[in-house]
PDB file of N, CA, C and O in Angstrom, chain B, residues numbered from 101:
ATOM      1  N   UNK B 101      31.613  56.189  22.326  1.00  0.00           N
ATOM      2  CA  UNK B 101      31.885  54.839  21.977  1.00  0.00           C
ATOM      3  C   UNK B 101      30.683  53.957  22.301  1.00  0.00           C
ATOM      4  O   UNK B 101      30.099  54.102  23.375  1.00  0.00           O
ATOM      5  N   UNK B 102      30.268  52.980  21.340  1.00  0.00           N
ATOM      6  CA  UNK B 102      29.603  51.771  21.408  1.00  0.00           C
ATOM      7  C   UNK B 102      30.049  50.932  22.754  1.00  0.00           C
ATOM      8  O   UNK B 102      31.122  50.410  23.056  1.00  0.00           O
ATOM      9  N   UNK B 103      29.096  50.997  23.270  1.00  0.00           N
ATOM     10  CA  UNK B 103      28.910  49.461  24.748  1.00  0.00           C
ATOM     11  C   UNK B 103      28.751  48.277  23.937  1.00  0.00           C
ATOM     12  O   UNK B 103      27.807  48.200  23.150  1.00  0.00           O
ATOM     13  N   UNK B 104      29.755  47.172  24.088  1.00  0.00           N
ATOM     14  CA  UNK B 104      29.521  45.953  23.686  1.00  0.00           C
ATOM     15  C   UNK B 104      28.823  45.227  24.668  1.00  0.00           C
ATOM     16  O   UNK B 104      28.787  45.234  25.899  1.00  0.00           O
ATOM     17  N   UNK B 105      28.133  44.432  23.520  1.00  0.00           N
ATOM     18  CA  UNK B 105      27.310  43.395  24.976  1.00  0.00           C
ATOM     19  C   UNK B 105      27.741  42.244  24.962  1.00  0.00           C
ATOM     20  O   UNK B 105      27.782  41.665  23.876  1.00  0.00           O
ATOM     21  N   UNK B 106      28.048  41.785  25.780  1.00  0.00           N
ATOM     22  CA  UNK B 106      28.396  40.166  25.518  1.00  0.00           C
ATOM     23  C   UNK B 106      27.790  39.342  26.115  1.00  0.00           C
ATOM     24  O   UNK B 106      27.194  39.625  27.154  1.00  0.00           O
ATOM     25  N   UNK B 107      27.803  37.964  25.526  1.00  0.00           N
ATOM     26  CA  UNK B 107      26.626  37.017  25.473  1.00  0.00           C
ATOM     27  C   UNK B 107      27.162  36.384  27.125  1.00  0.00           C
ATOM     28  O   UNK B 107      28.215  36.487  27.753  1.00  0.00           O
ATOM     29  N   UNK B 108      26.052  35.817  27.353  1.00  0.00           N
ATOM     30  CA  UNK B 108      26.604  35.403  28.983  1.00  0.00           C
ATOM     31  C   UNK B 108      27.395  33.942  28.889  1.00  0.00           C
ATOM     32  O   UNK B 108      27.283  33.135  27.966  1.00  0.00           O
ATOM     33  N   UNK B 109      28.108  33.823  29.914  1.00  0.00           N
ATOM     34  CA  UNK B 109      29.244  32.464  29.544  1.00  0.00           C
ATOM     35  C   UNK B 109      27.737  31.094  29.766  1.00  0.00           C
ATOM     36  O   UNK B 109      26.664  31.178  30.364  1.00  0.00           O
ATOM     37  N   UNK B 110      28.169  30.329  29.222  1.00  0.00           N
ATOM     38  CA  UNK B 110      27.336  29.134  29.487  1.00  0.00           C
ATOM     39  C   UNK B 110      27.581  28.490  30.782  1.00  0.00           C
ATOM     40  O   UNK B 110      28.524  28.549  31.571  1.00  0.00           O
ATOM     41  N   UNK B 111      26.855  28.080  30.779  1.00  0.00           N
ATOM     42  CA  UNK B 111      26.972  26.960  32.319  1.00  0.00           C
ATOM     43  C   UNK B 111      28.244  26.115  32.414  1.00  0.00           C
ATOM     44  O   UNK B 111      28.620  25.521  31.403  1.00  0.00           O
ATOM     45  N   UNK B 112      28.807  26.035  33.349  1.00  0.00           N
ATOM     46  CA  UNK B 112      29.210  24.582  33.314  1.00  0.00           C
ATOM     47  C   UNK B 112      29.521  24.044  34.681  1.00  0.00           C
ATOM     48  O   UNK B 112      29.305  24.685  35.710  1.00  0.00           O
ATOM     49  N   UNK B 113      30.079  22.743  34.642  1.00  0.00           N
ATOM     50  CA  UNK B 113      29.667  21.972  36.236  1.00  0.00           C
ATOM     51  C   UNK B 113      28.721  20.834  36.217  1.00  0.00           C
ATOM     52  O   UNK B 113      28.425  20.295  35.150  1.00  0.00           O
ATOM     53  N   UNK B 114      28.391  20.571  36.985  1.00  0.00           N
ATOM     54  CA  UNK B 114      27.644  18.971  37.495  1.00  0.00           C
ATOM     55  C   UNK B 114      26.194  19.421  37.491  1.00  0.00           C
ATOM     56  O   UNK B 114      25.270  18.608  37.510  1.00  0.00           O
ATOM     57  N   UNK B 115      26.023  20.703  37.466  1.00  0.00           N
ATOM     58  CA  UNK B 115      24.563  21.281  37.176  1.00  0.00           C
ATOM     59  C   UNK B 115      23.835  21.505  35.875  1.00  0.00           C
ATOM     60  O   UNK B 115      22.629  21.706  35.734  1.00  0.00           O
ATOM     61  N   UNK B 116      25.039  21.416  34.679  1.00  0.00           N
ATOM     62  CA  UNK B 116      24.177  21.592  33.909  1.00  0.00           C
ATOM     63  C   UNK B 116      23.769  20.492  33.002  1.00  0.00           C
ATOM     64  O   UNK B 116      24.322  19.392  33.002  1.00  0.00           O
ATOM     65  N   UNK B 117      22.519  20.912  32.023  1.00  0.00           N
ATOM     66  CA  UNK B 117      21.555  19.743  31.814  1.00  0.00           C
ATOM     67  C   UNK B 117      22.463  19.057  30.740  1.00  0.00           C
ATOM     68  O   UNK B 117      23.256  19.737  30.089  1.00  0.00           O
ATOM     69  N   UNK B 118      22.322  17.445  30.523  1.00  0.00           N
ATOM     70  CA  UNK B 118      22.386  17.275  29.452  1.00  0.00           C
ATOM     71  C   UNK B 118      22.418  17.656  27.772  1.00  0.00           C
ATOM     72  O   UNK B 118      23.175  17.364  26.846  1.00  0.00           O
ATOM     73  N   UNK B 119      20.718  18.764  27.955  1.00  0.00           N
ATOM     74  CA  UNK B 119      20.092  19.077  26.846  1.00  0.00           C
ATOM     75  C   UNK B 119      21.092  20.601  26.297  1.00  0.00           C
ATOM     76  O   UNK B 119      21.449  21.028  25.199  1.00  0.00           O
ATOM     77  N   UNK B 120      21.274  21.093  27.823  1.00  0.00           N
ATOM     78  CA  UNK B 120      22.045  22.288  27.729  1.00  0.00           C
ATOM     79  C   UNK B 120      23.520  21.990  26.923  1.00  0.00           C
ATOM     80  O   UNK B 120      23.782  22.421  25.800  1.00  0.00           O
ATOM     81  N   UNK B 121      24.362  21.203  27.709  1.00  0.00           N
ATOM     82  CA  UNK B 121      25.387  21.044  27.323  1.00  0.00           C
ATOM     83  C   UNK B 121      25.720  20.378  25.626  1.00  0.00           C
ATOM     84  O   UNK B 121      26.900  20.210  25.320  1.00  0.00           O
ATOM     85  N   UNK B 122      24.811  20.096  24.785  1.00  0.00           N
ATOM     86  CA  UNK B 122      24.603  19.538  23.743  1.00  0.00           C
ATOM     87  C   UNK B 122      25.116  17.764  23.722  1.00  0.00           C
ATOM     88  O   UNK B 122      25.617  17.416  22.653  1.00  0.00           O
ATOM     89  N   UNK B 123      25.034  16.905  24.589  1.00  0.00           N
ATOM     90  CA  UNK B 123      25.298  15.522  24.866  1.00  0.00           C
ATOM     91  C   UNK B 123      23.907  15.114  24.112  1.00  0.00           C
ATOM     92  O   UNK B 123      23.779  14.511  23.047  1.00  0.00           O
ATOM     93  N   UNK B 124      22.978  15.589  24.925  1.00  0.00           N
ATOM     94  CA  UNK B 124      21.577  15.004  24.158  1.00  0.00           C
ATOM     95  C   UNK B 124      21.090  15.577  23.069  1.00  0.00           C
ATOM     96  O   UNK B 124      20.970  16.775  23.326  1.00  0.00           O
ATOM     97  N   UNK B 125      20.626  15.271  21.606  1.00  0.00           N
ATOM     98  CA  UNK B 125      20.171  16.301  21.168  1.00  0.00           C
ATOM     99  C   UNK B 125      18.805  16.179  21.093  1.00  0.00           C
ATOM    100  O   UNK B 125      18.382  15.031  21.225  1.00  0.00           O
ATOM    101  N   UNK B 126      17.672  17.411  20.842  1.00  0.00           N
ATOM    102  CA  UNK B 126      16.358  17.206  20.539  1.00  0.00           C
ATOM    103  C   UNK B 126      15.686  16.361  19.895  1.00  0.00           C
ATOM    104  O   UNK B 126      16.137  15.943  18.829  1.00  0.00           O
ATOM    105  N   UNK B 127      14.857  16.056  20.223  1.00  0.00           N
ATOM    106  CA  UNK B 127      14.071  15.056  19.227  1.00  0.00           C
ATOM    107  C   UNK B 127      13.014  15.905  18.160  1.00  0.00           C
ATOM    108  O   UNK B 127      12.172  16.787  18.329  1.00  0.00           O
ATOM    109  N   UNK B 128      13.444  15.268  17.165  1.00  0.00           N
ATOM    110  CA  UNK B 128      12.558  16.234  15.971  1.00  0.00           C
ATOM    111  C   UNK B 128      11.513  15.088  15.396  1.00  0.00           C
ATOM    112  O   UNK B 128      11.699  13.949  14.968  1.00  0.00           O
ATOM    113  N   UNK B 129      10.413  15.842  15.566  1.00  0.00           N
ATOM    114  CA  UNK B 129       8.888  15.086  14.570  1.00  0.00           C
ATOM    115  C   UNK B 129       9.455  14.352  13.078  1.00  0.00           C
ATOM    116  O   UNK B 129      10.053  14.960  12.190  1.00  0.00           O
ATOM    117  N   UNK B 130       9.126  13.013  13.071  1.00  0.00           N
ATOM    118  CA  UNK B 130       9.072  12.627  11.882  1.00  0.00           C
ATOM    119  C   UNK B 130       7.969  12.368  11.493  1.00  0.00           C
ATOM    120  O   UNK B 130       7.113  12.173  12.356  1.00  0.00           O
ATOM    121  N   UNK B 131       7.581  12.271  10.019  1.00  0.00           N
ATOM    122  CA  UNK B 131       6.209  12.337   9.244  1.00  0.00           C
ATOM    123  C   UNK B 131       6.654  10.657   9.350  1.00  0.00           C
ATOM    124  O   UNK B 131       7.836  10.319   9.302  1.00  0.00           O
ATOM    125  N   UNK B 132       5.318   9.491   9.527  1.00  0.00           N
ATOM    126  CA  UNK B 132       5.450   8.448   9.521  1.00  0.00           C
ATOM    127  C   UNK B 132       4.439   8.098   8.462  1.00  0.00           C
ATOM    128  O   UNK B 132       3.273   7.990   8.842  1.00  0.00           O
ATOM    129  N   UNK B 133       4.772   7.863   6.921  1.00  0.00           N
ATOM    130  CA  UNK B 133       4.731   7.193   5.457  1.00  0.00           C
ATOM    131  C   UNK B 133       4.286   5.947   5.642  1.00  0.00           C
ATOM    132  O   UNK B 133       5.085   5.128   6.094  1.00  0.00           O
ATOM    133  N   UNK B 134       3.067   5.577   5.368  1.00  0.00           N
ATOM    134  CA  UNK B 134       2.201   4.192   5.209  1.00  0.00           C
ATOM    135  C   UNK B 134       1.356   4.094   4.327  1.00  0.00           C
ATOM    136  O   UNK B 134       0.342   4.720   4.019  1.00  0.00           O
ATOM    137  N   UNK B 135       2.263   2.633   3.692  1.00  0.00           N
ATOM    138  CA  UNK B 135       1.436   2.293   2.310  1.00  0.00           C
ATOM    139  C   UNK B 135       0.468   2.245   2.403  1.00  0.00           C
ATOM    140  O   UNK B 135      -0.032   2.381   3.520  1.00  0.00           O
ATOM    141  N   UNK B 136      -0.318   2.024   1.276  1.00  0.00           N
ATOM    142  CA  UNK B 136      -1.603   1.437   1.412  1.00  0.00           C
ATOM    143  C   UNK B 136      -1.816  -0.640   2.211  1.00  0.00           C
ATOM    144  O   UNK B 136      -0.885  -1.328   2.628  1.00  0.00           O
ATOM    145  N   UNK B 137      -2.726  -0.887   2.171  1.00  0.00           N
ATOM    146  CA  UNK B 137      -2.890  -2.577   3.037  1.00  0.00           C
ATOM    147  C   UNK B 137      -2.835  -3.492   1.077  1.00  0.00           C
ATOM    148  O   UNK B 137      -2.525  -4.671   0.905  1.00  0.00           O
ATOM    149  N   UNK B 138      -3.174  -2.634   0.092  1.00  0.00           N
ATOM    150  CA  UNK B 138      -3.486  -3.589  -1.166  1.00  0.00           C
ATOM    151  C   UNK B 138      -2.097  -3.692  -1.350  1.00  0.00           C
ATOM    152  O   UNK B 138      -1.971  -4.732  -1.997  1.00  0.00           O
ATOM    153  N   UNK B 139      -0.980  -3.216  -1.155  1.00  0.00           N
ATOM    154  CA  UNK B 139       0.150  -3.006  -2.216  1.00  0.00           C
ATOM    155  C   UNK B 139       0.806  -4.453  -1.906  1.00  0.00           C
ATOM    156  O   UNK B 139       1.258  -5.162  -2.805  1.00  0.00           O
ATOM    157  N   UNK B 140       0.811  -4.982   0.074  1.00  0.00           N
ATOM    158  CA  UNK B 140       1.987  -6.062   0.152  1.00  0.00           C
ATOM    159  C   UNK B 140       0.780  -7.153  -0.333  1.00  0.00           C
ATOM    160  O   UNK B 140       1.172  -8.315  -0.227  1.00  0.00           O
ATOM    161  N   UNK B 141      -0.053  -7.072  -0.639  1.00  0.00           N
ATOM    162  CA  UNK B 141      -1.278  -8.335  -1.350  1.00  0.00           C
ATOM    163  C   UNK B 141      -0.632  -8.230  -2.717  1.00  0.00           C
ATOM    164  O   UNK B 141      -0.402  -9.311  -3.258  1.00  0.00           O
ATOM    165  N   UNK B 142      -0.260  -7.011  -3.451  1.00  0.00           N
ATOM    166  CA  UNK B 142       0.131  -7.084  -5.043  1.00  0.00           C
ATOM    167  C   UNK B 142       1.457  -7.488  -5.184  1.00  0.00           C
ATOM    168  O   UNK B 142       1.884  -7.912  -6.258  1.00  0.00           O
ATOM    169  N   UNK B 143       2.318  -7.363  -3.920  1.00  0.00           N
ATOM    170  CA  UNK B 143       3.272  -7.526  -4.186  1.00  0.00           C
ATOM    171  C   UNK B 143       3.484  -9.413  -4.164  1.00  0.00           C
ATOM    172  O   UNK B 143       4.181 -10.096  -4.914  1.00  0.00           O
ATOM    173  N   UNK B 144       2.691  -9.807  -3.136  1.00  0.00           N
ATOM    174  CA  UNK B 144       2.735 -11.403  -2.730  1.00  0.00           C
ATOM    175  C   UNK B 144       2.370 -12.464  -3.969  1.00  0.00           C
ATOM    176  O   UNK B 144       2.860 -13.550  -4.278  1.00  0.00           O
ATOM    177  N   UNK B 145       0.803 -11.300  -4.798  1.00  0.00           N
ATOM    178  CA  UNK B 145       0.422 -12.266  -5.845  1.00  0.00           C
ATOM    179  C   UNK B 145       1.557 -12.163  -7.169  1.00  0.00           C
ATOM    180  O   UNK B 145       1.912 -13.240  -7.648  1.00  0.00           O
ATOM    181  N   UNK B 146       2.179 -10.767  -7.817  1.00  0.00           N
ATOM    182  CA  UNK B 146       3.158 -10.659  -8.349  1.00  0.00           C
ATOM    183  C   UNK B 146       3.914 -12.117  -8.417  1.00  0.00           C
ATOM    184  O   UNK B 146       3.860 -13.000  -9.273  1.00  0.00           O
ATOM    185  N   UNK B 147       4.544 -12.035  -7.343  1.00  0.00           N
ATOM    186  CA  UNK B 147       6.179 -12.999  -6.909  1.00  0.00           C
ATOM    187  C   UNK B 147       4.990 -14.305  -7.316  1.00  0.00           C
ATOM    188  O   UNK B 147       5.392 -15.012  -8.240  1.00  0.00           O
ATOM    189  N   UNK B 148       3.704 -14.671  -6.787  1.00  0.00           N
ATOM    190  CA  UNK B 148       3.421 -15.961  -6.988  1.00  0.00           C
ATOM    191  C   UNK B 148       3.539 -16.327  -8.150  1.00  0.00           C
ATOM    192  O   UNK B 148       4.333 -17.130  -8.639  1.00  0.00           O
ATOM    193  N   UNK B 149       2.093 -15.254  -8.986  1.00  0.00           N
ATOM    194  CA  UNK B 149       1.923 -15.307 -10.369  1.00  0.00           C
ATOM    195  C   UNK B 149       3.311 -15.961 -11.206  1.00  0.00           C
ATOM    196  O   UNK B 149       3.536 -17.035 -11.765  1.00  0.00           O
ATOM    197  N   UNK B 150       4.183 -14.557 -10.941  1.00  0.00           N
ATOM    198  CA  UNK B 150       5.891 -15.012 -11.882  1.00  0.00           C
ATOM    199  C   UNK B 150       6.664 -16.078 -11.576  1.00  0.00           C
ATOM    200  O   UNK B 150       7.794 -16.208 -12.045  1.00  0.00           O
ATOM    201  N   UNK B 151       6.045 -17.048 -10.653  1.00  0.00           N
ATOM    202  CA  UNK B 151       6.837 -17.916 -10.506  1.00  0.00           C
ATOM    203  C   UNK B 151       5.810 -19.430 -10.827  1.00  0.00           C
ATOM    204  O   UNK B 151       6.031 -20.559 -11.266  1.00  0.00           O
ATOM    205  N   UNK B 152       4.865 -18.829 -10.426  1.00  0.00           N
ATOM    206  CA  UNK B 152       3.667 -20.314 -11.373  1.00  0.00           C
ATOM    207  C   UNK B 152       4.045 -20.408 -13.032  1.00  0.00           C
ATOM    208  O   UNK B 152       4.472 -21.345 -13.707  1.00  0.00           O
ATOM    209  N   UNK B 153       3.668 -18.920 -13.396  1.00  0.00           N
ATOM    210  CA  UNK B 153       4.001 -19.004 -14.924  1.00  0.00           C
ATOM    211  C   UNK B 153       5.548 -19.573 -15.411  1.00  0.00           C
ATOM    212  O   UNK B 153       5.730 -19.917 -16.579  1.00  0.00           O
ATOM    213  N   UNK B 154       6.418 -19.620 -14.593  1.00  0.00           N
ATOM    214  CA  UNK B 154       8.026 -19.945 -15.263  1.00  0.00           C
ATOM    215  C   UNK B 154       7.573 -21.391 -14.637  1.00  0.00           C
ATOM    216  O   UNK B 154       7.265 -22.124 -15.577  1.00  0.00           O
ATOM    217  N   UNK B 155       7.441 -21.980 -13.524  1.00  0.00           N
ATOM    218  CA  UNK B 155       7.078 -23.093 -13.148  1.00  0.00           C
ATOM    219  C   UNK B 155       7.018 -24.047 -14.421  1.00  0.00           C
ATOM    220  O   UNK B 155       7.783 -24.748 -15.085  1.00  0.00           O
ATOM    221  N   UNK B 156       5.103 -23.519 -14.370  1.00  0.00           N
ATOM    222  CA  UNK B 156       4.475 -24.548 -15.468  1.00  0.00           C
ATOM    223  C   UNK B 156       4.935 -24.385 -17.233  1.00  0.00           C
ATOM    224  O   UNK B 156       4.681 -25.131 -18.179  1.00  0.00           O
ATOM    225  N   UNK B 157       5.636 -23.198 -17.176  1.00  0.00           N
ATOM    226  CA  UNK B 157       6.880 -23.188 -18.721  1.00  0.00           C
ATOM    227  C   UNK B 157       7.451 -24.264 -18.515  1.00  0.00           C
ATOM    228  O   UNK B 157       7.296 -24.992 -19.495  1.00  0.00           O
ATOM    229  N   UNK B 158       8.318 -24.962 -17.354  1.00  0.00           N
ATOM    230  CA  UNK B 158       9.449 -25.180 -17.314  1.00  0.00           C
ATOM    231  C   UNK B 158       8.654 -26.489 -17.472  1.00  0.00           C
ATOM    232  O   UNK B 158       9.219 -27.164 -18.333  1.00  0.00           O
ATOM    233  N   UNK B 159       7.537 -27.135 -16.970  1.00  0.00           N
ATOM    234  CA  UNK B 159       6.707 -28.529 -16.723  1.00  0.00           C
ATOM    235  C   UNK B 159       6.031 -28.604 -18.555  1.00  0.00           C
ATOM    236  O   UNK B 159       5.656 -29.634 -19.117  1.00  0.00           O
ATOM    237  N   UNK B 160       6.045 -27.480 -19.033  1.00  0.00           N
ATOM    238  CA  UNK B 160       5.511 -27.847 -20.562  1.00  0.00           C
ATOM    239  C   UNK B 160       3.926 -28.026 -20.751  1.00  0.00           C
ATOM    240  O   UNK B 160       3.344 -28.490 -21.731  1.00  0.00           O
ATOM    241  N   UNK B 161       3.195 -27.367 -19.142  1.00  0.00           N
ATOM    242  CA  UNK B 161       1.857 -27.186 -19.202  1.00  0.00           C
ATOM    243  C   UNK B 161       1.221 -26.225 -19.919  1.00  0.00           C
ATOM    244  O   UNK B 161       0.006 -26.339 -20.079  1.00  0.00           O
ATOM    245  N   UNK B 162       1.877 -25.180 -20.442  1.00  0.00           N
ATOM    246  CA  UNK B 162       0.755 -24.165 -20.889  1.00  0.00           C
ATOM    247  C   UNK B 162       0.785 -24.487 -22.290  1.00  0.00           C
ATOM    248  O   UNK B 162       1.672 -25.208 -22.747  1.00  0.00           O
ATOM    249  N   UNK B 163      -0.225 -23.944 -23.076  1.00  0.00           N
ATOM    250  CA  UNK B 163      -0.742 -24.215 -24.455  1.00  0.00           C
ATOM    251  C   UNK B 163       1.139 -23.843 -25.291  1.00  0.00           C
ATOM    252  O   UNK B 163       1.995 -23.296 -24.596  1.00  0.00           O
ATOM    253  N   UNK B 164       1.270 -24.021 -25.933  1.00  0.00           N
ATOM    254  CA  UNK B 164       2.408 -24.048 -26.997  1.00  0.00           C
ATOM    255  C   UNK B 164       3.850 -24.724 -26.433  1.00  0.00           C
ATOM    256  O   UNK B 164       4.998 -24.445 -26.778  1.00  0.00           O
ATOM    257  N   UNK B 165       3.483 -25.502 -25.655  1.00  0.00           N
ATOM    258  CA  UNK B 165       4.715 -25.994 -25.200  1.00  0.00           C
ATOM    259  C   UNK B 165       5.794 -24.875 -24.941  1.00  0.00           C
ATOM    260  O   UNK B 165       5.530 -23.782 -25.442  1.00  0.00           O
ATOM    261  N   UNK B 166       6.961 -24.984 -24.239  1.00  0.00           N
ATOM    262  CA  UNK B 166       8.091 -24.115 -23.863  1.00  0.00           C
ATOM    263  C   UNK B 166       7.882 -22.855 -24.443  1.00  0.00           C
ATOM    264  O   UNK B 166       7.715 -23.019 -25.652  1.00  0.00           O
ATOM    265  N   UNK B 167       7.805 -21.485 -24.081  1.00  0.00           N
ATOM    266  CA  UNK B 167       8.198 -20.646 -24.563  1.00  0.00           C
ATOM    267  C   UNK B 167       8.823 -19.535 -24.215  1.00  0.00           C
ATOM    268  O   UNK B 167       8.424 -19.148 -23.117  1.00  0.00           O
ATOM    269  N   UNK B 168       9.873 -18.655 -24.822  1.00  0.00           N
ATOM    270  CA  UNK B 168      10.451 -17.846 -24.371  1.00  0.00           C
ATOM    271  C   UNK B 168       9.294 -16.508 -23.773  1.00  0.00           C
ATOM    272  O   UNK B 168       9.439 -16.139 -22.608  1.00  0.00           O
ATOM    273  N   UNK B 169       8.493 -16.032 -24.403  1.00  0.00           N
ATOM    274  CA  UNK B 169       7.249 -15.393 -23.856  1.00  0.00           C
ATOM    275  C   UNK B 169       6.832 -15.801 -22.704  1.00  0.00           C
ATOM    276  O   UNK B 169       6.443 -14.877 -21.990  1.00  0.00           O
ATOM    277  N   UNK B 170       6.754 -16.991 -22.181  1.00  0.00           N
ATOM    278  CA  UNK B 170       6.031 -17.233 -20.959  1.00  0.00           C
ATOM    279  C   UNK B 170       7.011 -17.074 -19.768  1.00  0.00           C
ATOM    280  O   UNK B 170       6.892 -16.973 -18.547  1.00  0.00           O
ATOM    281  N   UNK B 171       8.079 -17.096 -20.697  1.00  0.00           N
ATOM    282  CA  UNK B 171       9.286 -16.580 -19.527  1.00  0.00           C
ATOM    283  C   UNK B 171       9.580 -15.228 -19.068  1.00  0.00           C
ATOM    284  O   UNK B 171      10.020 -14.770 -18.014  1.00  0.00           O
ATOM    285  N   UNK B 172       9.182 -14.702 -20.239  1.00  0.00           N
ATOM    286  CA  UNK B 172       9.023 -13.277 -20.053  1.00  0.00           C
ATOM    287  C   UNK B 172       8.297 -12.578 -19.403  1.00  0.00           C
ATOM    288  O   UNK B 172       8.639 -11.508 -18.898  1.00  0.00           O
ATOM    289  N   UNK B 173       7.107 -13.129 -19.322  1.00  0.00           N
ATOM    290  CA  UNK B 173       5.697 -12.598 -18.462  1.00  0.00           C
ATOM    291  C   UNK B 173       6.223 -13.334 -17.074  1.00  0.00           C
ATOM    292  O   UNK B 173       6.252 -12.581 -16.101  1.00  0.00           O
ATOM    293  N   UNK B 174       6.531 -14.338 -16.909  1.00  0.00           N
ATOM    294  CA  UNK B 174       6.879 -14.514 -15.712  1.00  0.00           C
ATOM    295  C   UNK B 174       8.096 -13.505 -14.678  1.00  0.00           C
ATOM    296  O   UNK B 174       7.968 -13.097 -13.524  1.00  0.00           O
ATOM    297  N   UNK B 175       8.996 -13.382 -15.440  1.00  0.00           N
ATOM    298  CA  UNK B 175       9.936 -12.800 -15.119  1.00  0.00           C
ATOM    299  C   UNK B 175       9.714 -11.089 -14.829  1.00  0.00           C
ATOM    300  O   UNK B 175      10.119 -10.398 -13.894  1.00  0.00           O
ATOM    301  N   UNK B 176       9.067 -10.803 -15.791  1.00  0.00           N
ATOM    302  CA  UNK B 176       8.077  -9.018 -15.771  1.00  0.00           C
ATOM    303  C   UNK B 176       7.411  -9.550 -14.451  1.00  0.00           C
ATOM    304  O   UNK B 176       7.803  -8.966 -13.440  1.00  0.00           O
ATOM    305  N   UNK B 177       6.729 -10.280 -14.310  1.00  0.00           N
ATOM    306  CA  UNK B 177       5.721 -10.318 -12.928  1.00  0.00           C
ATOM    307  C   UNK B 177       6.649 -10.256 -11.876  1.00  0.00           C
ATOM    308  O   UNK B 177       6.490  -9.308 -11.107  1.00  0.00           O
ATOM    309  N   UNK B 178       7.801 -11.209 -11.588  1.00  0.00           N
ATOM    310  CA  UNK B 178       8.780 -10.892 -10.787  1.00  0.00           C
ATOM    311  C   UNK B 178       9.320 -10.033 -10.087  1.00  0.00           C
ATOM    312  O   UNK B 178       9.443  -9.986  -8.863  1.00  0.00           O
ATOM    313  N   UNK B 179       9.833  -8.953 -11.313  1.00  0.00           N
ATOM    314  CA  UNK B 179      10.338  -7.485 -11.131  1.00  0.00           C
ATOM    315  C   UNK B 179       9.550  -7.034 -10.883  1.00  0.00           C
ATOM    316  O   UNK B 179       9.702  -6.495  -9.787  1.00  0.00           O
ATOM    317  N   UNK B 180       8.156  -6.809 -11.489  1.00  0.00           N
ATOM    318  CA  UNK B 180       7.177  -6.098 -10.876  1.00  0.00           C
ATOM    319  C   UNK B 180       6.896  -6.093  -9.371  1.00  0.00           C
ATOM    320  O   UNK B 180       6.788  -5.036  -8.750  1.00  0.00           O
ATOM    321  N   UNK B 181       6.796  -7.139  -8.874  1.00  0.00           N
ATOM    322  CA  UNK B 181       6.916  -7.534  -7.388  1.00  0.00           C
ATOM    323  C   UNK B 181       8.432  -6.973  -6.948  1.00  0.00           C
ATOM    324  O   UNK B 181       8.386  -5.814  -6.535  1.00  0.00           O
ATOM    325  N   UNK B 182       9.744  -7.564  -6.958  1.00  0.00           N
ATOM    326  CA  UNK B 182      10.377  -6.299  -6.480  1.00  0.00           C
ATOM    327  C   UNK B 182      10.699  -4.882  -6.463  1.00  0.00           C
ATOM    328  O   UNK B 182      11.275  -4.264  -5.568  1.00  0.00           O
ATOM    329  N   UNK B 183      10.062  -4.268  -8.037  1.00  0.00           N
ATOM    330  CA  UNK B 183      10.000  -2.943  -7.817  1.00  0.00           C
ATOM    331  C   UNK B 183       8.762  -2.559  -6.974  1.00  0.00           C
ATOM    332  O   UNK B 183       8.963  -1.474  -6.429  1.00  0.00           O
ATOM    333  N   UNK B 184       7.246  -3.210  -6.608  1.00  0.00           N
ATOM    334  CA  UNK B 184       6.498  -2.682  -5.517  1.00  0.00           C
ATOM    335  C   UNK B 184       7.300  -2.514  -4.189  1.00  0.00           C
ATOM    336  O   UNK B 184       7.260  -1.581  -3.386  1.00  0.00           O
ATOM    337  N   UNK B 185       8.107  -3.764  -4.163  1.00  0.00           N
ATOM    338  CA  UNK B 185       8.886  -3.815  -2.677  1.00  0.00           C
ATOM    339  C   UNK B 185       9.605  -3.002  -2.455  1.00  0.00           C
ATOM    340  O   UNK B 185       9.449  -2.544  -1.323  1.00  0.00           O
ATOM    341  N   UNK B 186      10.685  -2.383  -3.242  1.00  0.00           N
ATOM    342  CA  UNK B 186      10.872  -1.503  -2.812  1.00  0.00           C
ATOM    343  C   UNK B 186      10.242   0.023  -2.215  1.00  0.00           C
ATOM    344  O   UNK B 186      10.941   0.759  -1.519  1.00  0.00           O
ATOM    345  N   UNK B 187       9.018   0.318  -2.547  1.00  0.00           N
ATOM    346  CA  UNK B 187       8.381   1.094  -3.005  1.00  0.00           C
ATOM    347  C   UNK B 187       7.252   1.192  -1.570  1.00  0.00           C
ATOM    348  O   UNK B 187       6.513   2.170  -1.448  1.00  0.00           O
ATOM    349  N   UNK B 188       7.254  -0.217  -0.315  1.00  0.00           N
ATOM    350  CA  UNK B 188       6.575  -0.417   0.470  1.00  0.00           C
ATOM    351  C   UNK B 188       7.387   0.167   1.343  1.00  0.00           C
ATOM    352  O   UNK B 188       8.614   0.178   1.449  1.00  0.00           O
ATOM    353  N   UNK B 189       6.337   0.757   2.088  1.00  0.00           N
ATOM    354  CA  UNK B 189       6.719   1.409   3.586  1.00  0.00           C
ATOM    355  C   UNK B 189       5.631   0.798   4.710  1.00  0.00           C
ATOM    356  O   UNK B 189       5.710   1.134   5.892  1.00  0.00           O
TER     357      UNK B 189
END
C-alpha cells in the first residue's frame, strides 16, 4: 500500500502572521502609465479653441456672419478635448 502524505496543519493562535493567516494580502507591482506632458496642453487648447470659435459665432465676429459650420468646428474641438481626457493618465 501507498503512504499518504499529508500536508502539515497550518498555524493557528496569536502567533501567527497576518500574511500567513490570509487577513493581509500581498502587494503586487503595478506598471505606472504616463502620458506624455503635450497631451494636457492639447487638451486645454482644444476646450479653449471650441469655445472661442462658438463664442465669437454666437457675437457674429467671424467672416459670414452666424454659421452652423462654425458651430461645428467648435463643437468637434470640444469633443476632441474630451475624448483626449479621457485618454490622460
Amino acid at each position: 500500500m501507498a503512504k499518504r502524505i499529508e500536508s502539515p496543519k497550518p498555524k493557528q493562535g496569536q502567533y501567527l502572521s497576518p500574511t500567513d493567516s490570509g487577513r493581509i494580502t500581498k502587494k503586487r507591482v503595478v506598471e505606472s502609465k504616463q502620458s506624455s506632458a503635450h497631451l494636457g496642453v492639447a487638451i486645454l487648447e482644444l476646450f479653449a479653441f471650441g469655445l472661442f470659435v462658438i463664442a465669437l459665432n454666437y457675437l457674429q465676429v467671424l467672416p459670414g456672419s452666424t454659421s452652423p459650420w462654425y458651430l461645428l468646428v467648435g463643437l468637434g474641438s470640444l469633443f476632441g478635448g474630451f475624448y483626449l481626457a479621457t485618454k490622460y493618465q
